[in-house]
N, C-alpha and C positions, 0 to 999 in steps of 0.2 A: 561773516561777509556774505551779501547775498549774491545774484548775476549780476545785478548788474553794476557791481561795485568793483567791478576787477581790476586788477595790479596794470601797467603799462599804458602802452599806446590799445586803443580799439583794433581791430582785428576784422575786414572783409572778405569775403569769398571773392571766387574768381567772378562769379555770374553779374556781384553787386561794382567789381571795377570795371572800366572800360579806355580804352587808351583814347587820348584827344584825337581831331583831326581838325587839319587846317583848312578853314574855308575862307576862299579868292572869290568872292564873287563877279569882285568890277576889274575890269584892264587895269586897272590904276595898282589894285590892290594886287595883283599878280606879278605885275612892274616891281613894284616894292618891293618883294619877296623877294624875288632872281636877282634885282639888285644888290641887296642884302646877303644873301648866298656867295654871291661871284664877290663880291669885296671881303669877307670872312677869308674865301680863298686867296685872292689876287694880291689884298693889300700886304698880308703876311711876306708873301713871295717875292713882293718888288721890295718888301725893307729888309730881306733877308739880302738880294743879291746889291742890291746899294751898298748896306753895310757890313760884309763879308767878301767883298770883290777885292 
């Protein structure tokens, strides 16, 4: 078996990963976001106390 034939998944160093970042550049698209955030939170909340009251 030679290198580059190895067993599993590939294998990167830390230098070659790098973690995402989310870019808002327009109002719109920053709306969306916070929107999306506050309802993951909120909507949870309000069907918890609806349906457990």
């Amino acid at each position: 078996m030679t290198e580059r034939q190895q067993e599993g998944p590939p294998t990167y160093s830390a230098e070659q990963v790098t973690q995402g970042k989310i870019i808002l550049r327009q109002p719109w698209q920053r709306f969306v976001f916070v929107t999306g955030l506050a309802a993951a939170v909120l909507l949870p909340l309000a069907l918890g106390i609806y349906y457990f009251r």
